[in-house]
C-alpha positions in Angstrom: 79.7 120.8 105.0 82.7 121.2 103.2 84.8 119.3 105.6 82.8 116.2 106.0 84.5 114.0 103.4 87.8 115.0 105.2 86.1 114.0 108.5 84.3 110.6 107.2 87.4 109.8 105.3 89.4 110.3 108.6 87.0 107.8 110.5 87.6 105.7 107.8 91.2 105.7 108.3 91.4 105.8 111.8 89.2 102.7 112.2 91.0 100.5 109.7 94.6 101.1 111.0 93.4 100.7 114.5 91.4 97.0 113.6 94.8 95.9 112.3 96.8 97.2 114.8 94.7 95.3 117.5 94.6 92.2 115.4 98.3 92.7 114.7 98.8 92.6 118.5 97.0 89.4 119.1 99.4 87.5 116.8 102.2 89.3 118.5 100.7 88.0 121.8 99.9 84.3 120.4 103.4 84.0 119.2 104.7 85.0 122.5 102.9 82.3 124.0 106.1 80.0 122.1 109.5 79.3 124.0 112.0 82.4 123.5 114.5 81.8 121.7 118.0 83.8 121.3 118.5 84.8 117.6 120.5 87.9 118.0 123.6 86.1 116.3 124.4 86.3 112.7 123.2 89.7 112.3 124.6 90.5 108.6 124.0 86.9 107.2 120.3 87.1 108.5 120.0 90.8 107.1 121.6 89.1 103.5 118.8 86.3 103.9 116.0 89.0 104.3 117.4 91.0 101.2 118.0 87.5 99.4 114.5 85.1 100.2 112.1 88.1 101.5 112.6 90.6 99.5 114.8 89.7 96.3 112.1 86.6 96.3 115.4 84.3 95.2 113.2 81.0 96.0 110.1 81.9 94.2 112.1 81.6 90.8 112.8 77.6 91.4 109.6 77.4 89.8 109.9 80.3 87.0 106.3 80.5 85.9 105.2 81.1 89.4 108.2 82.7 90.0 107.6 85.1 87.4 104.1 86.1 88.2 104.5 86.2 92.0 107.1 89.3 91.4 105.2 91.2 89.1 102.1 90.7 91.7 104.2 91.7 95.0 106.7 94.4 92.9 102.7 95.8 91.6 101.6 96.2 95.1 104.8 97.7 96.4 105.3 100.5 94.4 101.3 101.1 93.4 101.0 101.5 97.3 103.3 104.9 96.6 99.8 106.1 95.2 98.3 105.5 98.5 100.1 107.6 100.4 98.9 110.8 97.9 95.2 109.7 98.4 95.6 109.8 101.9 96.6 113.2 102.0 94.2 113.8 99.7 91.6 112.3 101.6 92.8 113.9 104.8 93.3 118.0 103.9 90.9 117.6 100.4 93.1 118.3 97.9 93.3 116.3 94.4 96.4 115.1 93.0 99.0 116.6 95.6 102.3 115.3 94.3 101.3 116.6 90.4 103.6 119.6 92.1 106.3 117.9 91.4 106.1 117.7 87.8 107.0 115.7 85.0 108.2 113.3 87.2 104.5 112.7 88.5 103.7 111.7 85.1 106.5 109.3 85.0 105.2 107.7 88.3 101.4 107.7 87.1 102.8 106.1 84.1 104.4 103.2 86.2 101.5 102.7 88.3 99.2 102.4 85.4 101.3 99.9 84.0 102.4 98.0 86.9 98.5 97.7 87.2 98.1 96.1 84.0 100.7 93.5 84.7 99.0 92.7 88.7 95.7 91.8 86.8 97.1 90.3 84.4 99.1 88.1 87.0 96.2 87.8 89.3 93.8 86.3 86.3 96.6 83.4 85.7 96.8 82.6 88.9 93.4 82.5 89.1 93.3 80.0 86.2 96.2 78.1 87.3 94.2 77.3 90.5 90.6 76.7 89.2 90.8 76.1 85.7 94.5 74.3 85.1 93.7 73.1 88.8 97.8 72.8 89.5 97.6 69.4 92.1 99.4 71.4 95.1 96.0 73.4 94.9 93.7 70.7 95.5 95.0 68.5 98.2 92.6 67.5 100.7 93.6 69.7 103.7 93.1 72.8 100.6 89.3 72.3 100.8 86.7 74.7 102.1 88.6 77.8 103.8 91.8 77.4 102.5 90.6 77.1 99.0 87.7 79.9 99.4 90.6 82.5 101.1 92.7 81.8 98.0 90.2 83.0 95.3 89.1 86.1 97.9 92.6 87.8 98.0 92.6 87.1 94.1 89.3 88.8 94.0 90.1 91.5 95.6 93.1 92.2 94.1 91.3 92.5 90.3 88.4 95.0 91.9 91.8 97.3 93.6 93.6 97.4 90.5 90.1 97.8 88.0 89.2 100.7 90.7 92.4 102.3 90.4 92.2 102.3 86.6 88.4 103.2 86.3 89.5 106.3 88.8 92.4 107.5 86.3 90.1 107.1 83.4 87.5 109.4 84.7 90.0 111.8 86.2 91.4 111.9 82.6 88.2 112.9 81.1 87.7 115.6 83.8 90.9 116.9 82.9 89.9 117.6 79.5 86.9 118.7 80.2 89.1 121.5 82.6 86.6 120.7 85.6 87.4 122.7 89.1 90.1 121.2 90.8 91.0 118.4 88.0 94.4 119.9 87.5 96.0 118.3 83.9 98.6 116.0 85.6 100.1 112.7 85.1 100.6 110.4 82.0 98.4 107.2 81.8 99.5 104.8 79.1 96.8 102.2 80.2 93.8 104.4 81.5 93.9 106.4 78.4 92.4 103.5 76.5 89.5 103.1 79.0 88.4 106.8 79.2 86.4 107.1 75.6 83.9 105.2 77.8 83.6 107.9 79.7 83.7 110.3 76.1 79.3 111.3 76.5 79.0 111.2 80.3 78.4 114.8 81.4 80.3 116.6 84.4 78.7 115.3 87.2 78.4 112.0 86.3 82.4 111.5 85.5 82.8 113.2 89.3 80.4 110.7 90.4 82.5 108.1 88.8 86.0 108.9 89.1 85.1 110.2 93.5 83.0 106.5 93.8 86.2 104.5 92.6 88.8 106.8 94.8 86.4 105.9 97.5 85.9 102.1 96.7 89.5 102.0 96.0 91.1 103.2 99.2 88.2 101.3 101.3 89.2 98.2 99.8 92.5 98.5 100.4 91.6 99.1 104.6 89.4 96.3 104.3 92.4 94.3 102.3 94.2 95.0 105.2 92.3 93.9 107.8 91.6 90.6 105.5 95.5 89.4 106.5 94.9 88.8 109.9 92.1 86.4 108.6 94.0 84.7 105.8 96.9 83.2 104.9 98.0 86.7 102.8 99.7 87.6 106.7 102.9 86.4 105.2 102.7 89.5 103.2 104.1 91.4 106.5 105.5 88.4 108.4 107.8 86.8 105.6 110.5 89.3 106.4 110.7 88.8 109.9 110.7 84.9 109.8 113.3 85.0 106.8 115.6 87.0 109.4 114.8 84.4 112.0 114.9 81.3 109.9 117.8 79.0 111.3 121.3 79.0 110.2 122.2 75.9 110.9 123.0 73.2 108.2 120.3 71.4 107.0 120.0 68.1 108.8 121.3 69.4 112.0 119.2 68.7 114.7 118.8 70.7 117.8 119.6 69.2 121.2 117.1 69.5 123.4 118.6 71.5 126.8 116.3 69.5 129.4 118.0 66.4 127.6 121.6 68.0 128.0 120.8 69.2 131.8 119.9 65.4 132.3 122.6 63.9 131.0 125.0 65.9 132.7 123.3 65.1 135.7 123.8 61.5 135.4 127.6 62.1 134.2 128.5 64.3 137.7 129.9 62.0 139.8 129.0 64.3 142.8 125.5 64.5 142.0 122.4 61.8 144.0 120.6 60.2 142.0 118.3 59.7 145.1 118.4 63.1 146.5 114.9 64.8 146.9 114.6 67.9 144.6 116.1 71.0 146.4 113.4 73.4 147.9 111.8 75.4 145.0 113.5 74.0 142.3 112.5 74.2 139.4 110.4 71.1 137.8 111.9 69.3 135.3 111.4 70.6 131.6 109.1 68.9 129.2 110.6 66.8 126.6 109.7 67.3 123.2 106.4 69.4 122.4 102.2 68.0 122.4 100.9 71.4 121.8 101.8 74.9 120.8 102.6 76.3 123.8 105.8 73.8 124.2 107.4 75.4 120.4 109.4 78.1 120.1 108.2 81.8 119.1 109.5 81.1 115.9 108.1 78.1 115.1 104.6 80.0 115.9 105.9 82.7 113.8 106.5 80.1 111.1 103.1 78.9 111.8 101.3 82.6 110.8 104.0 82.8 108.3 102.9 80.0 106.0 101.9 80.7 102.2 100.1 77.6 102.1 102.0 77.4 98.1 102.0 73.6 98.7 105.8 73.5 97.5 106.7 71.8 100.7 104.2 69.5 100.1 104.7 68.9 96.2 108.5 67.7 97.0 107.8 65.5 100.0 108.8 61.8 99.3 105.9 60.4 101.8 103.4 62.8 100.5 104.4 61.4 97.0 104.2 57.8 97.5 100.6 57.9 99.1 101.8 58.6 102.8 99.3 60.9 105.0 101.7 63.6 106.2 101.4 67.3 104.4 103.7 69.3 106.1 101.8 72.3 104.1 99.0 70.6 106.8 101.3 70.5 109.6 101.9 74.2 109.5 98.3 75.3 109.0 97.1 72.6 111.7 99.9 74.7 114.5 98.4 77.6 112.9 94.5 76.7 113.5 95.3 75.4 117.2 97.2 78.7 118.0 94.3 80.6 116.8 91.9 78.7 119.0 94.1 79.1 122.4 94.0 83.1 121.4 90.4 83.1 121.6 90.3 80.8 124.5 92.7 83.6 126.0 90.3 86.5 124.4 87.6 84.8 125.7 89.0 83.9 129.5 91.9 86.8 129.5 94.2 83.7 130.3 94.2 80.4 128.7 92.0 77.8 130.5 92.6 73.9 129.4 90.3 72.9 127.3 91.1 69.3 126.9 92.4 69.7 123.6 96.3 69.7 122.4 98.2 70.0 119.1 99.3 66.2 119.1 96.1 64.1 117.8 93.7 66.7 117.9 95.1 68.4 114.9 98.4 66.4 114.2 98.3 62.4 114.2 101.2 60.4 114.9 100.8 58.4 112.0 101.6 61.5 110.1 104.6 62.3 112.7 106.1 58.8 111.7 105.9 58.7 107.7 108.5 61.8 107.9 111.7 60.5 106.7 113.6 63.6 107.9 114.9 64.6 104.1 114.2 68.2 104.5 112.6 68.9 101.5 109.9 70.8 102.5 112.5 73.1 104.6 114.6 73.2 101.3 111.5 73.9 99.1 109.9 77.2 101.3 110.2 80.3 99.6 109.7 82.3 103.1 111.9 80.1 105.4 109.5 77.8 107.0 110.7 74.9 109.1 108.1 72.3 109.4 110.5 69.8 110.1 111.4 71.2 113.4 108.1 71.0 114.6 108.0 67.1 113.1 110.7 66.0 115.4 109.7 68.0 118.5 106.3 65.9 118.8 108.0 63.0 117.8 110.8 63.9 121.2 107.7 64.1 123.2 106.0 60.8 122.0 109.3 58.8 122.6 110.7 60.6 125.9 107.8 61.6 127.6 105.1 58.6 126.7 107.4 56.3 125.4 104.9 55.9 122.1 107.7 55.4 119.1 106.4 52.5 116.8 107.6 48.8 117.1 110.3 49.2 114.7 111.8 52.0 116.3 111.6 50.5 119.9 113.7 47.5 118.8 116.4 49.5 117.2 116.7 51.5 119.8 116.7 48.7 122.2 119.6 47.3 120.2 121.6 50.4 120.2 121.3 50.4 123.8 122.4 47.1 124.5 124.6 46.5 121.0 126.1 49.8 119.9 124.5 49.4 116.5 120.6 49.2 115.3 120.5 45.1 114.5 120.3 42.5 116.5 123.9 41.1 116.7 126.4 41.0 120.1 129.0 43.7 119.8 131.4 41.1 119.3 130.3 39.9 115.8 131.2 43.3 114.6 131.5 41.1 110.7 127.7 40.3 110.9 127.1 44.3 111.1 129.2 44.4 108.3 127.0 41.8 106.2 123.7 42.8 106.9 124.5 46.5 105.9 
């Protein structure tokens, strides 16, 4: 009898780590469904960008209130998760307290998770008011309603009950140790508990085990369940920042990729050997697909990108057609990729391959109206505090409306026409070089 707690808390464990493995492996698996792409280059300047952005958090501070709590939150959960791995142990061979054998500097780490506790609810409560009470406008656009706006208040939700558990817990187990109950060895210094436990001052034995066991329980269960929430929420970038920061591009911002099924063309028409007339050889392979319609056609790390996003809005907030009335989001843009890629995983879950079903990325989720209010400024790409590039997958669609269905808007068609034909966007002969000149 003495075992089962061991054994049920083992099930426990088991269970939750192997959900989020398999869940973990169907995002691996969606993103693979992306175009590689070769990012072994740059090693040391991508490893400086993960220490930098991921971990050192450099663009969360461009907005120093944010900024400020968004460190204290993620620096709380890092080093409170220490604590975890005792009450694992603990939960796994039944002993209580395990590290307290390493002495006063147990009750130096208590100490620090106490208070590192403290500050995470205190950070969680004003970003809970900055989102519903202050209602911050990058909260409350239109593609933030239902879902997005529910999963936001969930993970704050849960992170007040994980950090109340883990203080209720130390406040019992402080109580116990004063009353020298079996097993409740006097270890560990709590600066913030210490003030909760007269509550506890009348309650008798029993009861305080009752109390101080249900919160260890509660505690570590909500933290499985916490981590099988990411795969379901928008939190995922809690483990997927790192690896998109070190696969973020390097290139200068405002460089734009060219396409290789462009480049393989052109070369093509350039070789003076080649026929323009010849039949395809024998097994050749079919020409490549300009541009991208759905999300099978980006890259693997615009997918990753895609699971990656934060949905903070600061993409959003600093785009010049999203501020003068203009329907593109590219905060939206990001979560639409995201939503589609989710629904071709369950059509592959569902199928075990992917079977069309007559939907696409391009006007099902993304119109081209918002494609075409994009000026190209980079903003949101500047703005991203994990490295996100919706911009990339902006121009893409845009490549496949003009290559591959000629669909660019009137105004583009004309200057393109007259860069074909005049070398220069307007509509003069090449010769009149000074009416350029003018209407610039």
């Amino acid at each position: 009898m003495q075992y089962i707690p061991n054994i049920l808390f083992l099930i426990a464990l088991a269970a939750g780590i192997g959900y989020f493995t398999m869940n973990i492996r169907k995002v691996i698996r969606n993103i693979k469904l992306g175009l590689a792409v070769d990012a072994s280059d740059h090693k040391k300047e991508r490893m400086g960008n993960v220490l930098r952005i991921a971990l050192g958090q450099s663009k969360m501070v461009v907005r120093p209130v944010a900024g400020l709590l968004h460190i204290i939150v993620y620096l709380g959960f890092i080093v409170i998760n220490i604590e975890v791995l005792e009450i694992i142990i603990d939960g796994l061979f039944g002993t209580h307290r395990i590290f307290s054998g390493i002495g006063a500097a147990y009750d130096y780490l208590i100490a620090a998770f106490e208070i590192l506790a403290l500050l995470v609810l205190v950070g969680v409560i004003l970003f809970w008011i900055r989102r519903n009470i202050q209602k911050i406008k990058r909260f409350w656009s239109a593609e933030m309603k239902g879902w997005p706006k529910n999963d936001a208040n969930y993970i704050l939700y849960f992170e007040m009950v994980l950090m109340l558990l883990f203080l209720t817990m130390n406040a019992a187990d402080l109580q116990l140790q004063h009353l020298g109950a079996a097993h409740y060895v006097e270890a560990g210094s709590f600066p913030v508990s210490q003030y909760l436990s007269p509550i506890f001052e009348n309650f008798s034995e029993s009861t305080l085990i009752l109390i101080e066991r249900s919160a260890w329980w509660l505690h570590i269960l909500g933290i499985l369940v916490f981590l099988n929430y990411l795969y379901f929420s928008k939190h995922l970038h809690i483990i997927l920042a790192f690896p998109n920061v070190y696969f973020g591009s390097l290139a200068p911002k405002g460089k734009f990729r060219n396409l290789a099924s462009v480049t393989k063309e052109v070369k093509l028409m350039m070789d003076p050997n080649a026929d323009p007339f010849a039949a395809p050889a024998e097994g050749a392979e079919a020409p490549a697909k300009f541009g991208a319609s759905d999300v099978m056609d980006l890259s693997r790390i615009q997918l990753l990108n895609a699971y990656t996003c934060t949905e903070c809005g600061r993409c959003t907030s600093e785009c010049p057609a999203n501020q003068t009335g203009k329907k593109l989001s590219p905060r939206k843009i990001m979560m639409d990729t995201r939503d589609r890629l989710q629904e071709v995983g369950k059509n592959i879950d569902t199928n075990g391959e992917f079977k069309p079903d007559g939907k696409q990325l391009l006007d099902d989720y993304i119109t081209r109206e918002e494609l075409w209010a994009c000026t190209t400024c980079n903003a949101c790409v500047e703005a991203c505090p994990v490295s996100i590039d919706p911009l990339s997958i902006i121009m893409e669609m845009r490549q496949y409306l003009v290559m591959e269905q000629s669909a660019a808007p009137m105004e583009l068609n004309g200057a393109m026409t007259n860069i074909e034909n005049n070398g220069a966007p307007w509509p003069y002969n090449q010769m009149d070089r000074l009416n350029w000149k003018n209407e610039g």
